[in-house]
N, CA, C and O of each residue as an XYZ file, in Angstrom:
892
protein
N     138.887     89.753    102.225
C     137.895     89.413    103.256
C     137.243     88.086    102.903
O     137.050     87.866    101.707
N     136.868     87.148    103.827
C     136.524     85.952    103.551
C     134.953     85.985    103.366
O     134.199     86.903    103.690
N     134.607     84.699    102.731
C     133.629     84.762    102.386
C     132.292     85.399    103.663
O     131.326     86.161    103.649
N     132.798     84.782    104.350
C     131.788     84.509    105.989
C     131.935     85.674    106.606
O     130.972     86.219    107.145
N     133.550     86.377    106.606
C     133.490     88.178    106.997
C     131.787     88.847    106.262
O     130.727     89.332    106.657
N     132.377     88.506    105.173
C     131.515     89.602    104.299
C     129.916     89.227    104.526
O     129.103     90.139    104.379
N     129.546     88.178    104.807
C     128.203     88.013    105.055
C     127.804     88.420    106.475
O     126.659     88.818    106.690
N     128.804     88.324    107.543
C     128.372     89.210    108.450
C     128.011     90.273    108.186
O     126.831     90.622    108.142
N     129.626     91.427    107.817
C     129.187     92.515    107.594
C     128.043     93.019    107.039
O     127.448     94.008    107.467
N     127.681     92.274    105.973
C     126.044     92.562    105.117
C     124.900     92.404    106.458
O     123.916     93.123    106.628
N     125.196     91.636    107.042
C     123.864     91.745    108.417
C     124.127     92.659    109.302
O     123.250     93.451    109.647
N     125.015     92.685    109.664
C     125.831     93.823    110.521
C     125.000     95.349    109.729
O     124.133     96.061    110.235
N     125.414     95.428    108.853
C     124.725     96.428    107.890
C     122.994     97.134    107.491
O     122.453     98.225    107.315
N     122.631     95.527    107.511
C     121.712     95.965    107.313
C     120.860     96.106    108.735
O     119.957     96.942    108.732
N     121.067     95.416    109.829
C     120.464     95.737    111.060
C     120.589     96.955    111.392
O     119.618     97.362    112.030
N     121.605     97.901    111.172
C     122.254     99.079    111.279
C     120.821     99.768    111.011
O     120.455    100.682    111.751
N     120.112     99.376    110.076
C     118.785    100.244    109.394
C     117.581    100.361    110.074
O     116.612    101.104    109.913
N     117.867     99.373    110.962
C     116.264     98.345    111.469
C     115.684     99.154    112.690
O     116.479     99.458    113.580
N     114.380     99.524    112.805
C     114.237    100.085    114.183
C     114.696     98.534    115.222
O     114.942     97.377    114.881
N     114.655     99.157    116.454
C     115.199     98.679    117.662
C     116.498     98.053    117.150
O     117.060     97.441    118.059
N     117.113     98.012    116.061
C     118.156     97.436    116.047
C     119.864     98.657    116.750
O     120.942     98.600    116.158
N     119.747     99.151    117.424
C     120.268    100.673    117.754
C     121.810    100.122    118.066
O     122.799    100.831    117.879
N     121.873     98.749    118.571
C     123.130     98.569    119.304
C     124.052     98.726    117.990
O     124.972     99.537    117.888
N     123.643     97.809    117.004
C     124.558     97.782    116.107
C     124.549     98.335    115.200
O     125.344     98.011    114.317
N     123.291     99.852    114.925
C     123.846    100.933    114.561
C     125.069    101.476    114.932
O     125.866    101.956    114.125
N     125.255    101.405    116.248
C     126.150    102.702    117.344
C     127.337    101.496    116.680
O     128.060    101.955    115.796
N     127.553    100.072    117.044
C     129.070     99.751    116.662
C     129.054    100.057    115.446
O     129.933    100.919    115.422
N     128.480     99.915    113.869
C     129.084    100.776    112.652
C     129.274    102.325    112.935
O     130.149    103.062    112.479
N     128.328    102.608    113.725
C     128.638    103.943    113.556
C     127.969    104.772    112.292
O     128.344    105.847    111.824
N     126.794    103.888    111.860
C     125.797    103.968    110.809
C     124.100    104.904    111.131
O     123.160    105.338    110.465
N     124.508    104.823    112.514
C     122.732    105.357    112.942
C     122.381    106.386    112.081
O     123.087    107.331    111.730
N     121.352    106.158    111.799
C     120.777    107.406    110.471
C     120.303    108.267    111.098
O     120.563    109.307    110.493
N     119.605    108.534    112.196
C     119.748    109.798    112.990
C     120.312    110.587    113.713
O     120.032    111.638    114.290
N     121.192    109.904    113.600
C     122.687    111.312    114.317
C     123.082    112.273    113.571
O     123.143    112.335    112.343
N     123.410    113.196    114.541
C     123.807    114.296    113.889
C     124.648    114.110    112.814
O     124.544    114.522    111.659
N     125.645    113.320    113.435
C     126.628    112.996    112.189
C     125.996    113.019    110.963
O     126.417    113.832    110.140
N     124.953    112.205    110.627
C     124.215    111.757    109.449
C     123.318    112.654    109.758
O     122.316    112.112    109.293
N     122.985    113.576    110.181
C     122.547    114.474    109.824
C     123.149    115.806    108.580
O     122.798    116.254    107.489
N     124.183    116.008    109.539
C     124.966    117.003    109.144
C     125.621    116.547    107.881
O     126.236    117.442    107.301
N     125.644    115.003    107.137
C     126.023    114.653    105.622
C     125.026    115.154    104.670
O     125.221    115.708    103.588
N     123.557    114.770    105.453
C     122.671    114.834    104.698
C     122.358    116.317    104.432
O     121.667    116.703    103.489
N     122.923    117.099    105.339
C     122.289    118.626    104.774
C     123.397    119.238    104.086
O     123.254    120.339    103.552
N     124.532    118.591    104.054
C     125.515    119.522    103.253
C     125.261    118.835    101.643
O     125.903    119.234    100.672
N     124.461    118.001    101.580
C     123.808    117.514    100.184
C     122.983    118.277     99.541
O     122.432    117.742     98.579
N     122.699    119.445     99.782
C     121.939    120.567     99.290
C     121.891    121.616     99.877
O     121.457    121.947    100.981
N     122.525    122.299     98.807
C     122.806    123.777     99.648
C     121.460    124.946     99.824
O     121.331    125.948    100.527
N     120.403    124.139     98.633
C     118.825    125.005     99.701
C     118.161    124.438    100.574
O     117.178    124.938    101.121
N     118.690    123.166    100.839
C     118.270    122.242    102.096
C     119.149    123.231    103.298
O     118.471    123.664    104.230
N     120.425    123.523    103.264
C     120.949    124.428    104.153
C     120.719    125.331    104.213
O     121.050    125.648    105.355
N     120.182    126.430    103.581
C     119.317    127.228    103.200
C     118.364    127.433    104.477
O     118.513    128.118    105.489
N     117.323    126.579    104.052
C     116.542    126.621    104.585
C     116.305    126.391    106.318
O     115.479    126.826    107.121
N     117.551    125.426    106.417
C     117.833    125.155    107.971
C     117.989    126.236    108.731
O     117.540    126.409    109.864
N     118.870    127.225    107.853
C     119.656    127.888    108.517
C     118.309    129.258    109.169
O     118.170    129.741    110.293
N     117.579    129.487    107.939
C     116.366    130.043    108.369
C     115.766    129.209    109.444
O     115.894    129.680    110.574
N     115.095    127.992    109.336
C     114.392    127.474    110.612
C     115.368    127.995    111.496
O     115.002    128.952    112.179
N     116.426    127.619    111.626
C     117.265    128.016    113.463
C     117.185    129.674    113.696
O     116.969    129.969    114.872
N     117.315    130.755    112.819
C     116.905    131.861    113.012
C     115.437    131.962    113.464
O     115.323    132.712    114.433
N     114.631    131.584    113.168
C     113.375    131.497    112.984
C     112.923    131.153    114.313
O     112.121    131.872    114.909
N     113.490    129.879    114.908
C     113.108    129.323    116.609
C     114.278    130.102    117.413
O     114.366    129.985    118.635
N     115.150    130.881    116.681
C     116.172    132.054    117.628
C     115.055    133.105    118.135
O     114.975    133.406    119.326
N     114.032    133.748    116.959
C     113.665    134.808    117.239
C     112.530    134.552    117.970
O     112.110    135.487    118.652
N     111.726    133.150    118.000
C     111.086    132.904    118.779
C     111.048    132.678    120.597
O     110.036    132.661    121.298
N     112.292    132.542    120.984
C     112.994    132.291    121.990
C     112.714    130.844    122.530
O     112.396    130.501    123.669
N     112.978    129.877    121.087
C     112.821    128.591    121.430
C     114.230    127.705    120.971
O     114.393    126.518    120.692
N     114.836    128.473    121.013
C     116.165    127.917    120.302
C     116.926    127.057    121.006
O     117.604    126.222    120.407
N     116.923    127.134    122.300
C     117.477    125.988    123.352
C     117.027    124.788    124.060
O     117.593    124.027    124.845
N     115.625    124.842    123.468
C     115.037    124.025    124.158
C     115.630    122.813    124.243
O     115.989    122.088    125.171
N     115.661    122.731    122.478
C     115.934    121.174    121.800
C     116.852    121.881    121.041
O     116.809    123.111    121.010
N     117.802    121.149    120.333
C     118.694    120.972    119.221
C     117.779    121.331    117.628
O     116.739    120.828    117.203
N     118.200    121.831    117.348
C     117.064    122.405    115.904
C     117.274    121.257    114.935
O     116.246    120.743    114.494
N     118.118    120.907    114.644
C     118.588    119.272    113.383
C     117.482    118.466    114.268
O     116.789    117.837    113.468
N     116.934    118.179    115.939
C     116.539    116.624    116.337
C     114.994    117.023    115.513
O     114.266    116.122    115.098
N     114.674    118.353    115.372
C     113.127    118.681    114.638
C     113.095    118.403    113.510
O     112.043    118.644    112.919
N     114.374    117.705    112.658
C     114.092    117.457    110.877
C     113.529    115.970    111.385
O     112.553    115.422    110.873
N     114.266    115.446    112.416
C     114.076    113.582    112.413
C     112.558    113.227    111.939
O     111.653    113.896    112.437
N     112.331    112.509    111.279
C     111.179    112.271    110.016
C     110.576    111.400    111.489
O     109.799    112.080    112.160
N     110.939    109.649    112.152
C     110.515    109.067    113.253
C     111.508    108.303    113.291
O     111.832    107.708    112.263
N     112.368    108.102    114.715
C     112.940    107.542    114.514
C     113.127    105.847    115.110
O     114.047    105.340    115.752
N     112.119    105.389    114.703
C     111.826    104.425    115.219
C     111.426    103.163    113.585
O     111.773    101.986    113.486
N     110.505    104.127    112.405
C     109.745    103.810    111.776
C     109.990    104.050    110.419
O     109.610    103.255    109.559
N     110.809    105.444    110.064
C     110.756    106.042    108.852
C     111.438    105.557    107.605
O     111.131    105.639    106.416
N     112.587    104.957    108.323
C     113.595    104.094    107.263
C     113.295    103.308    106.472
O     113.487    103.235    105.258
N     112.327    102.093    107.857
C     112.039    100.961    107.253
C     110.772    101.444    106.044
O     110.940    100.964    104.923
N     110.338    101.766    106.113
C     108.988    102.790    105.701
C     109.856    103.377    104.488
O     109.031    103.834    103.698
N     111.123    103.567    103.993
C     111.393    104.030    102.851
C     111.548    105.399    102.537
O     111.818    105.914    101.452
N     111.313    105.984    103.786
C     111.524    107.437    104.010
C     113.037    107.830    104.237
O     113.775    106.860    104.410
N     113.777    109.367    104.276
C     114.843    109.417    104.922
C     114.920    109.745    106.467
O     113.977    109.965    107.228
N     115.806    109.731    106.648
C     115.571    110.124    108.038
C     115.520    111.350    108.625
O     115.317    111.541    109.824
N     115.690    112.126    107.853
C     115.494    113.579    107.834
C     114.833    114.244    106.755
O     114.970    113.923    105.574
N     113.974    115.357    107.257
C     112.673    115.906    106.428
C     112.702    117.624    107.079
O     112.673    117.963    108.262
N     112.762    118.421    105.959
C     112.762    119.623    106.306
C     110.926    120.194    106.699
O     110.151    120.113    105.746
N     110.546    120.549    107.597
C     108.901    120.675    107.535
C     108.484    121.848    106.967
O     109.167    122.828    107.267
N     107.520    122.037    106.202
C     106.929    123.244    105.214
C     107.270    124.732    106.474
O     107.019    124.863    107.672
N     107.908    125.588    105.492
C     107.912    126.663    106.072
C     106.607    127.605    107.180
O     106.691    128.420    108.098
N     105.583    126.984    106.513
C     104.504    127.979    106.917
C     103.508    126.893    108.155
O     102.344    126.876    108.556
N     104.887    126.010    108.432
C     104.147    125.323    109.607
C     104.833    125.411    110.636
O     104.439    124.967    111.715
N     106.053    126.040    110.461
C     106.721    126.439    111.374
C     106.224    126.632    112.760
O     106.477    125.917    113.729
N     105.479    127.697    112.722
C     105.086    128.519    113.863
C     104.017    127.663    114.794
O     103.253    128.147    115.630
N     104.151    126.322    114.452
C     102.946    125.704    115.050
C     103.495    124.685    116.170
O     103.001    124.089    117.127
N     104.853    124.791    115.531
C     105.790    123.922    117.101
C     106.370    125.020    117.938
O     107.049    124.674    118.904
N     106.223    126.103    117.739
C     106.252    126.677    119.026
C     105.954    126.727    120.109
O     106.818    126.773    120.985
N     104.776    126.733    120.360
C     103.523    126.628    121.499
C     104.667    125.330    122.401
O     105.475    125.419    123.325
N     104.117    124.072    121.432
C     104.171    122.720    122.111
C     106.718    123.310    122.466
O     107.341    123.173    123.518
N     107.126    123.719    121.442
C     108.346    123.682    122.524
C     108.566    124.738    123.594
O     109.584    124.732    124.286
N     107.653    125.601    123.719
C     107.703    126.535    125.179
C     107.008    125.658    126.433
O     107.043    126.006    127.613
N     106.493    124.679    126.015
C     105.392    124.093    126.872
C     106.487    122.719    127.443
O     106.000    122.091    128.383
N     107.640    122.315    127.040
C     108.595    121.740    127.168
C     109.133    122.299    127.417
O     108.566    122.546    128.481
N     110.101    123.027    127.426
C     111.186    123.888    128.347
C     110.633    124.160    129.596
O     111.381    124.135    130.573
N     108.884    124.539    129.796
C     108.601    125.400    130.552
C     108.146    124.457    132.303
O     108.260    124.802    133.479
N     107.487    122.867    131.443
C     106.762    121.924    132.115
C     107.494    120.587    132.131
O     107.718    119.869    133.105
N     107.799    120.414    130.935
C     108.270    118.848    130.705
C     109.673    118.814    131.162
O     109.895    118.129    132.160
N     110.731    119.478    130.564
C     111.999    119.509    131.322
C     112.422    119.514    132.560
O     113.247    118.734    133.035
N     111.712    120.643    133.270
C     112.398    120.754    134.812
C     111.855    119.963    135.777
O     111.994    120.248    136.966
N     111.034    118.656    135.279
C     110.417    117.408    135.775
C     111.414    116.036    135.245
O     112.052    115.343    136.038
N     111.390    115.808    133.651
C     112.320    114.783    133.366
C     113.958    114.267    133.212
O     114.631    113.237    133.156
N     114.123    116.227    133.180
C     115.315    116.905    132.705
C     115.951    116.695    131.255
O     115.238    117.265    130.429
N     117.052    116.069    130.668
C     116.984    116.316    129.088
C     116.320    115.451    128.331
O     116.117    114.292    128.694
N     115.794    116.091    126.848
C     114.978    115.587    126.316
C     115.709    115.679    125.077
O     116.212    116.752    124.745
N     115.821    114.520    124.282
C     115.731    114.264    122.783
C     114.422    113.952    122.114
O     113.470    113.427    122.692
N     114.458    114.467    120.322
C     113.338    114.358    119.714
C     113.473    113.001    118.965
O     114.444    112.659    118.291
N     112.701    112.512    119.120
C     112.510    111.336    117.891
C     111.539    111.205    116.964
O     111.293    110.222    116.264
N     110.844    112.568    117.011
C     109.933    112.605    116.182
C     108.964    113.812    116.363
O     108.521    114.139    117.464
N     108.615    114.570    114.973
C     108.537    115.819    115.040
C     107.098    115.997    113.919
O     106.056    115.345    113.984
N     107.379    116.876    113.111
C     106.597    116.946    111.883
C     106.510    115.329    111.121
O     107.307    114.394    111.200
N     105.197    115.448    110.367
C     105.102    114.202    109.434
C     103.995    114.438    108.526
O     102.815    114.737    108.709
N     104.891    114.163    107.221
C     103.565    114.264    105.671
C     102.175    113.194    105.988
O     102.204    112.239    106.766
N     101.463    113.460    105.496
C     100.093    112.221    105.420
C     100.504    111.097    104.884
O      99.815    110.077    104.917
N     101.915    111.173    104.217
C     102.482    109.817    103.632
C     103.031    108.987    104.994
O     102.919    107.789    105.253
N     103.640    110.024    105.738
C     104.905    109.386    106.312
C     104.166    108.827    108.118
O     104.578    108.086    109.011
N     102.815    109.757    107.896
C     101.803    109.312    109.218
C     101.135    108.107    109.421
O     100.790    107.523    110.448
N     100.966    107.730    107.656
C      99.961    106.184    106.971
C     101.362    105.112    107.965
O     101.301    104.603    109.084
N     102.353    105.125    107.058
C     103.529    104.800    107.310
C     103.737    104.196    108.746
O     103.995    103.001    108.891
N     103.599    105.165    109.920
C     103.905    104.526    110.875
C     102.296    104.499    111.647
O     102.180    104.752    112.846
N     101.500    104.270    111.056
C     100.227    104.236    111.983
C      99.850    105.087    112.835
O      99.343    104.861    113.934
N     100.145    106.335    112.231
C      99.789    107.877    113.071
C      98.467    107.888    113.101
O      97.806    107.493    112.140
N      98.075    108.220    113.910
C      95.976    109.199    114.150
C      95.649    109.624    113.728
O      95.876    110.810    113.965
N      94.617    109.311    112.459
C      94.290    110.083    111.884
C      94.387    111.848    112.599
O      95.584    111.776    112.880
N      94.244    112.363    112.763
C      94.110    113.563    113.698
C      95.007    114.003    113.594
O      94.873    115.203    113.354
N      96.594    113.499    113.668
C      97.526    113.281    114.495
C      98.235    115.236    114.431
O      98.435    115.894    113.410
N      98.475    115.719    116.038
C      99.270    116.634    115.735
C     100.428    116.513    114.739
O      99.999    116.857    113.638
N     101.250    116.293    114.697
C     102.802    115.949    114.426
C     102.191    116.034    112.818
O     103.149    116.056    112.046
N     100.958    116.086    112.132
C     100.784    116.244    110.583
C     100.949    117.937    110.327
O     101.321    118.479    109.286
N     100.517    118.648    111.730
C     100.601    120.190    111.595
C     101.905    120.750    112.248
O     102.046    121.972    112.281
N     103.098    119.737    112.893
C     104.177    120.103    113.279
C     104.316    120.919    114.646
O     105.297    121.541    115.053
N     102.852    120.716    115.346
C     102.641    121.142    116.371
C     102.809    120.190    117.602
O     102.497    120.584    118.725
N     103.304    118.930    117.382
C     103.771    117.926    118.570
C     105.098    117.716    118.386
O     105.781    118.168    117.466
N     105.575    116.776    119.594
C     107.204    116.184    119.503
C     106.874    114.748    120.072
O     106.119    114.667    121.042
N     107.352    113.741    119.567
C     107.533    112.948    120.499
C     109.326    112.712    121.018
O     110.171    112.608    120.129
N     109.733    112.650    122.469
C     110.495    112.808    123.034
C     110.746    111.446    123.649
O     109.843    110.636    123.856
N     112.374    111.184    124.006
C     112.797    110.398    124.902
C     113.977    111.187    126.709
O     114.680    112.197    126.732
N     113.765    110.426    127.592
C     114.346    111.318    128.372
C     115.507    110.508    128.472
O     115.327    109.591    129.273
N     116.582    110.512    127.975
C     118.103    109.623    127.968
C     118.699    109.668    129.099
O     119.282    108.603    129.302
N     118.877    110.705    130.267
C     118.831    110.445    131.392
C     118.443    109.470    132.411
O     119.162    108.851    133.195
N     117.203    109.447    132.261
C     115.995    109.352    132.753
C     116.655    107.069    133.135
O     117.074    106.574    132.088
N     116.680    106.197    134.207
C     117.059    104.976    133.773
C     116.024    104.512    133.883
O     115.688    103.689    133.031
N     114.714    104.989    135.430
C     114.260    104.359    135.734
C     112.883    104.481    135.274
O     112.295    105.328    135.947
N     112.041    103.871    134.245
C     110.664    103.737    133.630
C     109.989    104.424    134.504
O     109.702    105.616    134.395
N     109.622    103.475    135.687
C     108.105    103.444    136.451
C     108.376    105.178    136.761
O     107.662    106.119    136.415
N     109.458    105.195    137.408
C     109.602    106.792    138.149
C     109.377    108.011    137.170
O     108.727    108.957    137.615
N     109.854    108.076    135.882
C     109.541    108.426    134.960
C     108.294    108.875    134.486
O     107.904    110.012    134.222
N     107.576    107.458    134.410
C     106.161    108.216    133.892
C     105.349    108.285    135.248
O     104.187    108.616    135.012
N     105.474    108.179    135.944
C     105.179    108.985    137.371
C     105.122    110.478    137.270
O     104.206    111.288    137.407
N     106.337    110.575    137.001
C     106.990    111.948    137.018
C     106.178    112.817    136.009
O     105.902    114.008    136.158
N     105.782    111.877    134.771
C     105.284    112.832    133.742
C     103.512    112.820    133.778
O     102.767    113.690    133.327
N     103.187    111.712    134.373
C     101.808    111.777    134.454
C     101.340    112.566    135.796
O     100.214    113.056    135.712
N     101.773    112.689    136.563
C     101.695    113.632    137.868
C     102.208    115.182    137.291
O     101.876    116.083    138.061
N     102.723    115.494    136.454
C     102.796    116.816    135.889
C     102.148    117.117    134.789
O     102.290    118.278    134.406
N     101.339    116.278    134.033
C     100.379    116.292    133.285
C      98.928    116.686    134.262
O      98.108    117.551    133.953
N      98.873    115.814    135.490
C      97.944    116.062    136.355
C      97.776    117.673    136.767
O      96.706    118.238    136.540
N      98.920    118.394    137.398
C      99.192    119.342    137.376
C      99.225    120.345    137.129
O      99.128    121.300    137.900
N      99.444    120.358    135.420
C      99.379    121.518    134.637
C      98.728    121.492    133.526
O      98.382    122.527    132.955
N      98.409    119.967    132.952
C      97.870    119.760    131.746
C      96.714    120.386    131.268
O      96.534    120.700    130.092
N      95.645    120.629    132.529
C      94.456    121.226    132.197
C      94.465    123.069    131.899
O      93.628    123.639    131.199
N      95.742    123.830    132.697
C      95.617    124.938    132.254
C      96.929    124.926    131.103
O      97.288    126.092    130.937
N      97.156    124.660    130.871
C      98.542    124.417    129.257
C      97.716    123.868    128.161
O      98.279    123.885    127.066
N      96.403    123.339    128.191
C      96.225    122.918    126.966
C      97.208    121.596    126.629
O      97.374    121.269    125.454
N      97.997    120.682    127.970
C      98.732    119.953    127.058
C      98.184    118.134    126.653
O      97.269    117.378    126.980
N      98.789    118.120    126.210
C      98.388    116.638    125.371
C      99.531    115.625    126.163
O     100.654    116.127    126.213
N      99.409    114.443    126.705
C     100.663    113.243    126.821
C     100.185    111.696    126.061
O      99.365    110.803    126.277
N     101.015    111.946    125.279
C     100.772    110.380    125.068
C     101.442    109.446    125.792
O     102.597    109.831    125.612
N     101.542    108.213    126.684
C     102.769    107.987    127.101
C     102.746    106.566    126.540
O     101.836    105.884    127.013
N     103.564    105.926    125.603
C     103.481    104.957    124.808
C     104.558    103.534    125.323
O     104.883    102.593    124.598
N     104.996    103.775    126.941
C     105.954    102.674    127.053
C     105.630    101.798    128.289
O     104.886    102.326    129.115
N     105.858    101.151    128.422
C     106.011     99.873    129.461
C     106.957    100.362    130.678
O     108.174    100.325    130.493
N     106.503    100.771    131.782
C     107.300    101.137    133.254
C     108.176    100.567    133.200
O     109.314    101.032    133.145
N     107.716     98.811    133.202
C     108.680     97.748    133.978
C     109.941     98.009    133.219
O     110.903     97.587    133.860
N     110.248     98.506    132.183
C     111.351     98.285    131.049
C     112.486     99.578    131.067
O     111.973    100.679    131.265
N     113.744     99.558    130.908
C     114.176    100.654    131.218
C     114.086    101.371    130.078
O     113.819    100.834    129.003
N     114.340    102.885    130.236
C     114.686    103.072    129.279
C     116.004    103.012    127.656
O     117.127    102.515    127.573
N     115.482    103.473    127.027
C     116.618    102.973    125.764
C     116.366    104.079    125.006
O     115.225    104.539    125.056
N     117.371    104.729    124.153
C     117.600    105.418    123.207
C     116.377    105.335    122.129
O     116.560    104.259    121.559
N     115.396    105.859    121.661
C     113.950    105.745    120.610
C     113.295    104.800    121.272
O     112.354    104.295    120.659
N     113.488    104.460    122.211
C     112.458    103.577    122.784
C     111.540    104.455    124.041
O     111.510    105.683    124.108
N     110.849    103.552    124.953
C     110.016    104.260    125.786
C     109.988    105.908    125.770
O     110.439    106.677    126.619
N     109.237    106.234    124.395
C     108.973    107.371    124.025
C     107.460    108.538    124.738
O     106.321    108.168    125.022
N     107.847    109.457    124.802
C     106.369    109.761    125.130
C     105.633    111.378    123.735
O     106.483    112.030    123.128
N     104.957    111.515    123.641
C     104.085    112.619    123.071
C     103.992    113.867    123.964
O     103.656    113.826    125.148
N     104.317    114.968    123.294
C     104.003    116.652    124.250
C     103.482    117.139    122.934
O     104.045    117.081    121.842
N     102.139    117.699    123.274
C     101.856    118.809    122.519
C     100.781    119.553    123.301
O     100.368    119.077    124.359
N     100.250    120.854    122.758
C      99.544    121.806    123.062
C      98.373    121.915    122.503
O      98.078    123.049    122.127
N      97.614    121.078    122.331
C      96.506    121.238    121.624
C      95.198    120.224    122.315
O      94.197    119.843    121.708
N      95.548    119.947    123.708
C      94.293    120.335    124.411
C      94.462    119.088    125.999
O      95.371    118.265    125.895
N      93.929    119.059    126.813
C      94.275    118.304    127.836
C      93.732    117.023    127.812
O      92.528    116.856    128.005
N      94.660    115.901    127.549
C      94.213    114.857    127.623
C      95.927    113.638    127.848
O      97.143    113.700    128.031
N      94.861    112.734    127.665
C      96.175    111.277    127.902
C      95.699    110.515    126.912
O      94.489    110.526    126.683
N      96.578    109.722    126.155
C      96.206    108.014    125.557
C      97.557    107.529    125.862
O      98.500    108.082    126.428
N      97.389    106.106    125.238
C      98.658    104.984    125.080
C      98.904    104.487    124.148
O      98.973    105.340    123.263
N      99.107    103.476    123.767
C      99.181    102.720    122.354
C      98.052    102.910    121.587
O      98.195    103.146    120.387
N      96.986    102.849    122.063
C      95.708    102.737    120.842
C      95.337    104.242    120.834
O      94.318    104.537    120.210
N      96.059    105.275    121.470
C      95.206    106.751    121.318
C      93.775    107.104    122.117
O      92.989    108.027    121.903
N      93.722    106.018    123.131
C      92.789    106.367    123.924
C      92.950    106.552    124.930
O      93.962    106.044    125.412
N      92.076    107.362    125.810
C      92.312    107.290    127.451
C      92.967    106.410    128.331
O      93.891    106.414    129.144
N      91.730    105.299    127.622
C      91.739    103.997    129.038
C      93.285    103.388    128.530
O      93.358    102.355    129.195
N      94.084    103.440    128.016
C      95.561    102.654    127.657
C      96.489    103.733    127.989
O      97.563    103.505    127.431
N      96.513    104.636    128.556
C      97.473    105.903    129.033
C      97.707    105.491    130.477
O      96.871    105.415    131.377
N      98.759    105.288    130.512
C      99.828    104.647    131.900
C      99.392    105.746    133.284
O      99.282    105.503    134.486
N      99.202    107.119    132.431
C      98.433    107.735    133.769
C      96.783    107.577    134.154
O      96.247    108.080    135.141
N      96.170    106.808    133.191
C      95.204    106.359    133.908
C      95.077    104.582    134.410
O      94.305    104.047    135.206
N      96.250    103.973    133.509
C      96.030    102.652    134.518
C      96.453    102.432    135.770
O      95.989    101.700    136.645
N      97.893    103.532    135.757
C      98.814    103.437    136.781
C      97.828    103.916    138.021
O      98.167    103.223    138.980
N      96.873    104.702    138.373
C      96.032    105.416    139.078
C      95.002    104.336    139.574
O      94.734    104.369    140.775
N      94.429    103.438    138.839
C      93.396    102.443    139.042
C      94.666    101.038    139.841
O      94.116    100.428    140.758
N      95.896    100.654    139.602
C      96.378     99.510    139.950
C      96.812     99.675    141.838
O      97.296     98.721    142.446
């Protein structure tokens, strides 16, 4: 390989790592959150499998097992965690289990049959891994009781969070639910990008800064 091959490949490589760098994850075929690379990383410990295998029993007996894919709930963030020095997968403490329940019945039940499919990009997170990506203080997702989600379907932004802030309107106040909606309408969507927040732990909206007034369902309402 020539000199100049090989220095591509090294960029080629290392962009592979980079958030928003996704395209040229997918041509290596390197994305650290795919299943693929999922499924390496858990056959690397057989009480890491162990333990999986309990979580998926565990959201079986809950009758949350279809919501989502049980591996997209290890994803540490997948936007943030890499660069951050983390892996990309994180098994969450057993005895917090029971606290993403709520928030994935509240998705199957509200969020789906409005956006239709949903991937996780982000689930549970240590107080290390929250500093890391500039989580809230507060932040659900430290008690494993939020998701943040992308709708891969979904092409068109504006209609989108339409869709989700008008069903937040809706139901949010008797669900107890939470939306963060953290993306730009005008922009389409993309794979870890124009992400939004579901959880169950009380009725409200923010945006980028975690406040009201920056939540797309309250600017979108005032424009």
């Amino acid at each position: 390989m020539s000199s100049a091959k090989a220095r591509l490949l090294s960029i080629l490589l290392a962009l592979a790592f980079l958030p928003g760098c996704d395209r040229a994850a997918n041509v290596l075929g390197r994305d650290p959150y795919s299943e693929a690379s999922f499924d390496r990383w858990l056959a690397q410990d057989g009480v890491r499998k162990e333990a999986f295998d309990r979580f998926e029993a565990f959201l079986a007996e809950q009758g949350v097992a279809e919501v989502v894919p049980a591996w997209q709930l290890l994803r540490t963030d997948a936007n943030y965690a890499v660069r951050c020095g983390f892996g990309a997968f994180e098994m969450p403490p057993e005895e917090k289990w029971a606290e993403i329940v709520p928030t994935l019945r509240l998705v199957e039940q509200e969020v789906i049959p409005v956006v239709g499919r949903v991937e996780v990009s982000a689930s549970n997170r240590s107080d290390e891994l929250n500093d890391c990506v500039n989580g809230a203080r507060g932040s659900r997702h430290l008690a494993f009781a939020a998701v943040d989600l992308v709708a891969p379907d979904r092409a068109d932004n504006r209609k989108l969070v339409a869709d989700l802030c008008a069903m937040h309107r809706r139901v949010g106040a008797r669900t107890g639910m939470g939306l963060g909606a953290y993306f730009d309408p005008a922009k389409p969507v993309a794979s870890r990008h124009g992400r939004f927040h579901i959880d169950q732990s009380g009725y409200r909206t923010w945006g980028f800064d975690y406040h009201r007034a920056s939540s797309y369902c309250v600017t979108m309402r005032q424009t």
